[in-house]
N, C-alpha and C positions, 0 to 999 in steps of 0.2 A: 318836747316840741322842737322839729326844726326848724328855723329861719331860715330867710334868703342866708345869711354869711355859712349854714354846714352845708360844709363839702363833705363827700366820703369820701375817705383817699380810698385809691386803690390798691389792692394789696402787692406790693412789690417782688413777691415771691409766688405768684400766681403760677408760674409759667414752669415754676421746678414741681420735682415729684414730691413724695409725702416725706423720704430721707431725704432729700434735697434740702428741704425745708427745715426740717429738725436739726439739720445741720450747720443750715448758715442762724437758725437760731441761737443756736449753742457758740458757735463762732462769735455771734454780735455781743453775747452776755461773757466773752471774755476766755472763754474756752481756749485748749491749745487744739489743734485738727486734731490729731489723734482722738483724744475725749471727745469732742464733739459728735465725730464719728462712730466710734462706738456704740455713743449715746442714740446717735441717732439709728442705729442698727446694722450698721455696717459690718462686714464679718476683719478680721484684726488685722488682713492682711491689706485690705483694703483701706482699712484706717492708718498703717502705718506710712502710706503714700496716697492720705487722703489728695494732695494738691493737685496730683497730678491724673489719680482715679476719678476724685468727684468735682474739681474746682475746673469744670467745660467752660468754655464759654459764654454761656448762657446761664452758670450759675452765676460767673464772674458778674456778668450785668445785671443782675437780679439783686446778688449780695450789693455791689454798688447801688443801685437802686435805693435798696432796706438802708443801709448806710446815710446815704445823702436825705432820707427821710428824714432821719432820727438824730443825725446829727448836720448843722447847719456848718456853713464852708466856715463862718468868722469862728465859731468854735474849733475848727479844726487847724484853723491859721493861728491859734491861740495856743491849744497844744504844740507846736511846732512851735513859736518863737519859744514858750513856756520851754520847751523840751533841747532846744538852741543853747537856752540858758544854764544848764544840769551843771552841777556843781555836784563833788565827793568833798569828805572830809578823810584827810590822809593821818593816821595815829603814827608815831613815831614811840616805840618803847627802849627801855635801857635798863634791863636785871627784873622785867615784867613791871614795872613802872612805865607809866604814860609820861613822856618828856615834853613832848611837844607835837604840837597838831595843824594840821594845815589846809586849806579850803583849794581844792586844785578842779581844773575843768576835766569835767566825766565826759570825753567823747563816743565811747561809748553808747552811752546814755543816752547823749545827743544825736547820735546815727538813731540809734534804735527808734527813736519818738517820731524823727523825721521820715523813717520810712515805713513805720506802720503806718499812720496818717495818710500818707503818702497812697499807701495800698489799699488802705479802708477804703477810703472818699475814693478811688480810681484815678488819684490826679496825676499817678505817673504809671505808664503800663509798661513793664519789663522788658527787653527784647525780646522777638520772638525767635524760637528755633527754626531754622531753615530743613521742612522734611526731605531730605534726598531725594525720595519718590517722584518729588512732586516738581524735581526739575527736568526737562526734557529739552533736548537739542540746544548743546551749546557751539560756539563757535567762536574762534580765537585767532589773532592773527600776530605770527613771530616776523620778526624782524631782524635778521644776522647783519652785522658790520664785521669786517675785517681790515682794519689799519688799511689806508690807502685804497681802498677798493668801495663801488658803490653797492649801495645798499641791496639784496636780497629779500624779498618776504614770500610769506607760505602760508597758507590760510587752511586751517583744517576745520 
């Protein structure tokens, strides 16, 4: 029985195809692209540049979507300070004896937490590439000086 309080969500992944889908599946349960893709059916060449063959725009907003679903922003501010905090433990040996050991900050660690996070939720979006194609009529204007003399310009 539903109540007034069920909603059905809607499905966040509506709008990609059936690999589409299989894929940001695979992605959200921890998968690396490559496997996902695979899994999802994709032929090897296309997996091994899953990001840039199947990660459109439209997937990118879909997988954010399924993302911010499933997992809530304060859970995700959580893994980031949690991941802020990443500590190693550094062993020190002497003749294969353990001598002494030491608690050091994993930045690594700490990058890494923060920018998966970062990527998952969509809370920071990469820069984008500027396609060459897609610039048309530029125009620039130089300026020559020579000691003592006034200025010159040329506009092309």
């Amino acid at each position: 029985m539903g109540g007034e309080n069920s909603v059905k969500m809607a499905d966040p992944l509506k709008s990609l195809n059936v690999r589409q889908r299989k894929y940001a599946q695979g992605r959200a349960k921890g998968k690396s692209r490559k496997d996902a893709a695979e899994e999802a059916g994709y032929a090897p060449s296309v997996a091994r540049d899953a990001k840039r063959k199947i990660e459109n725009e439209t997937f990118r907003e879909a997988f954010s979507e399924l993302i911010r679903s499933k997992i809530p922003a304060e859970k995700i501010a959580q893994r980031i300070q949690e991941g802020m905090d990443a500590m190693e433990t550094k062993f020190f040996q002497f003749k294969g004896d353990v001598v002494d050991q030491r608690d050091v900050i994993a930045w690594s660690e700490r990058r890494a937490y923060a920018e998966l996070a970062a990527e998952f939720g969509n809370y920071h979006a990469p820069a984008k590439a500027i396609d060459p194609s897609s610039i048309s009529g530029i125009s620039f204007t130089v300026s020559f000086v020579n000691a003592g003399d006034q200025a010159t310009t040329k506009t092309g």
